[in-house]
Backbone as a ProteinNet text record, in pm:
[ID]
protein_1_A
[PRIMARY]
XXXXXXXXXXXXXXXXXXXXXXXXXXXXXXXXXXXXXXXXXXXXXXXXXXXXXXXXXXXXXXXXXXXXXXXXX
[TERTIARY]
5744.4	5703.4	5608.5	5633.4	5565	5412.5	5424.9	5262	5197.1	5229.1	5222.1	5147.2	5200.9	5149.1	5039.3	5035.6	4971.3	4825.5	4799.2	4720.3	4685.3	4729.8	4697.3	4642.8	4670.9	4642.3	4495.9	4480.6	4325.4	4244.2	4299	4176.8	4123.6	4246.7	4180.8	4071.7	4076	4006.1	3905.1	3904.8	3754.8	3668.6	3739	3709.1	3649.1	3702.9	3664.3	3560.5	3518.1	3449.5	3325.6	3348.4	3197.5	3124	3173.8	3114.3	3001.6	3021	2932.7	2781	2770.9	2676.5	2658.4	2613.2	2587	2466.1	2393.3	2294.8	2343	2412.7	2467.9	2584.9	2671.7	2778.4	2895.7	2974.6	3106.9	3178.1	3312.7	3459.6	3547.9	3651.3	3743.8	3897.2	4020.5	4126.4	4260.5	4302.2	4458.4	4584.2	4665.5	4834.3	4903.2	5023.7	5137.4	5250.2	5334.6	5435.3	5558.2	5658.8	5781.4	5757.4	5673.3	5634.5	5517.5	5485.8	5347.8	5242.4	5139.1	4973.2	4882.1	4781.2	4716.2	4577.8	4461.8	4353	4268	4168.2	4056.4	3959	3848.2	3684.5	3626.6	3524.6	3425.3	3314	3205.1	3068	3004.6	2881.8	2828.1	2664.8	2604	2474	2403.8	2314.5	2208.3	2081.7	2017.3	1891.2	1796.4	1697.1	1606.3	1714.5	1788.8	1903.7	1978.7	2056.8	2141.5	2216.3	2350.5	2461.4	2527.2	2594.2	2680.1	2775.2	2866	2981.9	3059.3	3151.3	3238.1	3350.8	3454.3	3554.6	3665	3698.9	3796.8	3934	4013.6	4136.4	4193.6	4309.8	4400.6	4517	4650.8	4789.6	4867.9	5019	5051.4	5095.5	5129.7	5058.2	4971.1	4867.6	4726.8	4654.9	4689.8	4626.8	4510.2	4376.1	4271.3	4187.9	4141.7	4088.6	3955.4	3836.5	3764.7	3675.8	3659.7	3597.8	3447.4	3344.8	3236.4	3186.8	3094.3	3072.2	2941.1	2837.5	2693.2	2721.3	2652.5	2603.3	2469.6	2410	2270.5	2236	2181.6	2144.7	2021.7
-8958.3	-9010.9	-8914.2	-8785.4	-8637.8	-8729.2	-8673	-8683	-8830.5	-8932.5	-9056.1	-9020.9	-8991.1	-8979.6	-8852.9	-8735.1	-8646	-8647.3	-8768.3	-8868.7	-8926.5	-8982.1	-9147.6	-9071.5	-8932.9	-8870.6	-8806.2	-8706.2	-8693.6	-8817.9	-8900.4	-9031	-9054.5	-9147.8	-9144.9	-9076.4	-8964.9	-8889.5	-8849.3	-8873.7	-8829.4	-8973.4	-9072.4	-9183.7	-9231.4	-9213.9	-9206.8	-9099.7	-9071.4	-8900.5	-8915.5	-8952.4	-8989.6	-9098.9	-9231.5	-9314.7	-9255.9	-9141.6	-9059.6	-9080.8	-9012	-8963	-9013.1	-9087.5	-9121.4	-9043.7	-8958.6	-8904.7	-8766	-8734.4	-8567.4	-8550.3	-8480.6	-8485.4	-8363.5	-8310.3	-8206	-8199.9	-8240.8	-8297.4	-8205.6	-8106.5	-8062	-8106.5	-8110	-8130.9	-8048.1	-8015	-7912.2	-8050.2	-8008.7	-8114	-8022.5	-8034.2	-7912.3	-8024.7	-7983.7	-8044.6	-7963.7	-8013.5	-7965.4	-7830	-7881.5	-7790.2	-7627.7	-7700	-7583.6	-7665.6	-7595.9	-7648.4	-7644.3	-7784.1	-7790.9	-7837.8	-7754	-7795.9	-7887.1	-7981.5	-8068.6	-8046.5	-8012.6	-7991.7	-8123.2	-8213.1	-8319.7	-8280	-8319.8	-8274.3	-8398.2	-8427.4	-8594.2	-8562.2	-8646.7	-8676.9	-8806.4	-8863.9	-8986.8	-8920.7	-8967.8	-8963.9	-9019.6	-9124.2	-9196.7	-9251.3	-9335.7	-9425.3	-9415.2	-9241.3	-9240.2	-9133.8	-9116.1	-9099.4	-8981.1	-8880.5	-8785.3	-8651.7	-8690.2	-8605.8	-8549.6	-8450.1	-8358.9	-8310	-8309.6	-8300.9	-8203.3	-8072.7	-7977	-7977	-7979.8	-7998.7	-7856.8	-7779.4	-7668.9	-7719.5	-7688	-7746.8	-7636.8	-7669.7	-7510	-7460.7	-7464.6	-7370.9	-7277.2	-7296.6	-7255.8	-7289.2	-7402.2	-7489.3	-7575	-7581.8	-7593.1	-7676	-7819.2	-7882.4	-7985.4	-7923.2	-8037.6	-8159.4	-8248.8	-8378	-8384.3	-8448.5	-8464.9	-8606.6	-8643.7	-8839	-8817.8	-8956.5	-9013.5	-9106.1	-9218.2	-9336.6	-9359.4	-9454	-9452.6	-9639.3	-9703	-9831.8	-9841.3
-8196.6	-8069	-7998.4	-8025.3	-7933.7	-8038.6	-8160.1	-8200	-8180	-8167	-8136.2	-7949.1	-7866.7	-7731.1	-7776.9	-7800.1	-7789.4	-7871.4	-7973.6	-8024.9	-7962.5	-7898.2	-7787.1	-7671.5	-7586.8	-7479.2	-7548.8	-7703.7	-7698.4	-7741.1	-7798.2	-7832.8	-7711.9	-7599	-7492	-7391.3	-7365.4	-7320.9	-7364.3	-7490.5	-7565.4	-7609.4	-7566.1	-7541.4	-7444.7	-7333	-7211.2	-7151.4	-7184.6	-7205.3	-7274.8	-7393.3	-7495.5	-7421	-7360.9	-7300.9	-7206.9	-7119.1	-7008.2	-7076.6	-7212.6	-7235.6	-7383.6	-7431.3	-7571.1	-7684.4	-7555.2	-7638.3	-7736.1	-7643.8	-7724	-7608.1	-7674.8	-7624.9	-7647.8	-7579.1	-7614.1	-7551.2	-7607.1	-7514	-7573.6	-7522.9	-7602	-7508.6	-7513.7	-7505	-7552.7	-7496.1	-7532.8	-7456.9	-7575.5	-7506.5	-7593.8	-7478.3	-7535.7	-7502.6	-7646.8	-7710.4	-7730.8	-7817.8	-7832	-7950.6	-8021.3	-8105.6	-8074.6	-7937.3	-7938.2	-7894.3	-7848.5	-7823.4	-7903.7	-7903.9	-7969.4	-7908	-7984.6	-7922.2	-7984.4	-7938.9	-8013.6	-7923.3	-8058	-7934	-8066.7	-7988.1	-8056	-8002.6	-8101.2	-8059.1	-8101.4	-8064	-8117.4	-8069.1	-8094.9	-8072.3	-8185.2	-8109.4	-8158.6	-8116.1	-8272	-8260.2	-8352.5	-8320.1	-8436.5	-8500.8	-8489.1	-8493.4	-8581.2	-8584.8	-8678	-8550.8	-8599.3	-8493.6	-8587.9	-8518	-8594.9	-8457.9	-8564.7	-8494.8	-8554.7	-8498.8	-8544.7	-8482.3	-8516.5	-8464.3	-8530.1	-8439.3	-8496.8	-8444	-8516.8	-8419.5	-8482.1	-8431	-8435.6	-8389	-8491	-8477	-8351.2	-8348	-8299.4	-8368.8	-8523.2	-8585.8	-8653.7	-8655.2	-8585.3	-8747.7	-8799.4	-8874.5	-8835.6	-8869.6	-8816.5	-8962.4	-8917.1	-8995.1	-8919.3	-8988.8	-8906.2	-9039.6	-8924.2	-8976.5	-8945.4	-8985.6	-8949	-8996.2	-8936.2	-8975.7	-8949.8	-9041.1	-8975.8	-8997.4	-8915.8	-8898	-8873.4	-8962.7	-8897.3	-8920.4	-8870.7	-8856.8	-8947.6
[MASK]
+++++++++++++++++++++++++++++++++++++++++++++++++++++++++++++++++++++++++

């Protein structure tokens, strides 16, 4: 249930957050749990109609894995 809300609390916000600015963008987020704190920073930008982002998250135990994506039309 903890990782279920503490998921749902950074999606949101970095959800709500990316909308501001679609051109380029950097949102990070910390939520502290039963286990410890954890941080997520996203980075994004569009340009000439392809899209890309990245996203690092750190557990509380200081396990650290990031993702990166393109999209382009």
């Amino acid at each position: 249930m903890t990782k279920f809300f503490l998921t749902s609390l950074v999606l949101g916000t970095l959800s709500v957050a990316a909308a501001a600015d679609a051109n380029a963008w950097t949102r990070w987020a910390t939520a502290t749990g039963p286990r410890g704190t954890s941080h997520v920073t996203a980075m994004g930008s569009c340009a000439n109609g392809s899209c890309t982002r990245s996203v690092t998250r750190t557990g509380p135990a200081g396990n650290t894995y990031t993702r990166t994506g393109t999209v382009s039309r």
